[in-house]
ROVEX-924206 format. One record per residue (C-alpha): x, y, z; residue in three letters. Coordinates in steps of 0.001 Angstrom, whole numbers, plus 500000, padded with zeros to 6 digits. Example, Ala and Ser with C-alpha at 12.3 -4.5 7.8 and 13.67 -1.06 7.14 Angstrom:
2
512300495500507800ALA 513670498940507140SER 
***
This chain:
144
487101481468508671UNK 490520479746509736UNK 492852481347511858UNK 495536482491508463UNK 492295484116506606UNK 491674486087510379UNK 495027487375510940UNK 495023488427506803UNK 491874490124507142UNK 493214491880510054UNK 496330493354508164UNK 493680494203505592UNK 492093496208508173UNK 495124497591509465UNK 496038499012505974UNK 492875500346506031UNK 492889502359509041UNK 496160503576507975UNK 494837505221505077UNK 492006505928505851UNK 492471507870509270UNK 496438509165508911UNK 497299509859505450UNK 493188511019504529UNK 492998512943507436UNK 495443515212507219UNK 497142517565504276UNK 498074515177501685UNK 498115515482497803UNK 497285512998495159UNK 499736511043492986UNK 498690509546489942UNK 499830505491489444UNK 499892503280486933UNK 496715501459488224UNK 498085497681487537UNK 499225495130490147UNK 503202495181489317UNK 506835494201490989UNK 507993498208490459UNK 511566499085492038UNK 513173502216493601UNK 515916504032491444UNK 518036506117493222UNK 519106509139490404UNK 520843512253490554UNK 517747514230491525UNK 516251512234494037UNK 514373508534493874UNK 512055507244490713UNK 509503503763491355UNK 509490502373488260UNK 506545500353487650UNK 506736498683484518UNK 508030501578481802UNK 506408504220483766UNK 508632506206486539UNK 506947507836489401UNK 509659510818490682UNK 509731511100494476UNK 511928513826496313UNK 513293510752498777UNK 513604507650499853UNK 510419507791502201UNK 508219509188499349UNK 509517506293497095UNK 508624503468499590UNK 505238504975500468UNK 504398504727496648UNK 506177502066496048UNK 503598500023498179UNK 500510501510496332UNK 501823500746492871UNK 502672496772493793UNK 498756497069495350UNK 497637498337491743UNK 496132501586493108UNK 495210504188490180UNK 496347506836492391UNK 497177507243495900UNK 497219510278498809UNK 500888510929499904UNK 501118513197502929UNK 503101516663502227UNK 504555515770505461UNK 507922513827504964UNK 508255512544508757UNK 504647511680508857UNK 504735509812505616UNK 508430508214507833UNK 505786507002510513UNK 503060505593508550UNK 505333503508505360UNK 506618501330508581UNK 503264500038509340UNK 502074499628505741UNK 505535497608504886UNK 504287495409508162UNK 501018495144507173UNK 501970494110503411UNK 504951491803504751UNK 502733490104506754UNK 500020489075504189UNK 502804487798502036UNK 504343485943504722UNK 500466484366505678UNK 499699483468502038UNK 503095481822501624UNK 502492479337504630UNK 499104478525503193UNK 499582478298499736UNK 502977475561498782UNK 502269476001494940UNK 503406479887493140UNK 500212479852491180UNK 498010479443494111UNK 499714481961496337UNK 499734484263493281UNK 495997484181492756UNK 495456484662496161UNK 497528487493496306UNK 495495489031493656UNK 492068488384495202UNK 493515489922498706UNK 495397493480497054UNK 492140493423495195UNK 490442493651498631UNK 493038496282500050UNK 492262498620497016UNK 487986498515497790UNK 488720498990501479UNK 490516501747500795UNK 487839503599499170UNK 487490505438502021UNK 483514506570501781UNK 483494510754502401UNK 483300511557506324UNK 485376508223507469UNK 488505509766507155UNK 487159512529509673UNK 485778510185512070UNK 487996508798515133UNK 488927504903514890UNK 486807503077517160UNK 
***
């Protein structure tokens, strides 16, 4: 394992823990997604913020909630915990915009050619969405 493929599995990780110990963890409710790996967009409207991810809109009371989702729909989650806390959900869509910049940013260096980065892009969100099948009892436990 080269040093790129390290520092990517360790965002993957980080995403992970994320999920896994601060959204999971506490009060959080569960949003249905389209379940496909897409390029989906924040609308603003007159009654708050939409993703759109492909012809499907996701409605979102703000900007927060829109980002937050926004990053599980371009993973191709089928549905995703959002915390009923707005600030917490403030606090933890920083780290997972990091996390996800970072990968991209990795897999760019490595890969020249759009068709190689792109595969490899699939085969790593398809990693993010089994890690974050958070088995029942992890999301309980303390990080170690």
């Amino acid at each position: 394992m080269d040093v790129i493929e390290r520092e990517i599995a360790g965002e993957i990780e980080r995403i992970r823990q994320i999920y896994c110990w601060d959204v999971l963890r506490n009060r959080s409710r569960t949003v249905q997604l389209p379940g496909r790996k897409c390029d989906p967009r924040i609308l603003e409207t007159f009654l708050g913020y939409e993703v759109q991810a492909g012809k499907k809109r996701i409605t979102c009371p703000d900007a927060v909630s829109a980002r937050y989702l926004k990053i599980f729909v371009e993973l191709g989650f089928k549905d995703v915990q959002i915390p009923y806390d707005p600030t917490r959900t403030a606090l933890i869509v920083t780290g997972l915009e990091g996390a996800l910049s970072r990968i991209k940013e990795l897999l760019h260096h490595r890969h020249t050619e759009r068709s190689g980065r792109q595969a490899a892009l699939r085969r790593t969100y398809r990693k993010i969405r089994i890690v974050c099948r958070c088995p029942e009892g992890t999301a309980a436990e303390v990080p170690s």
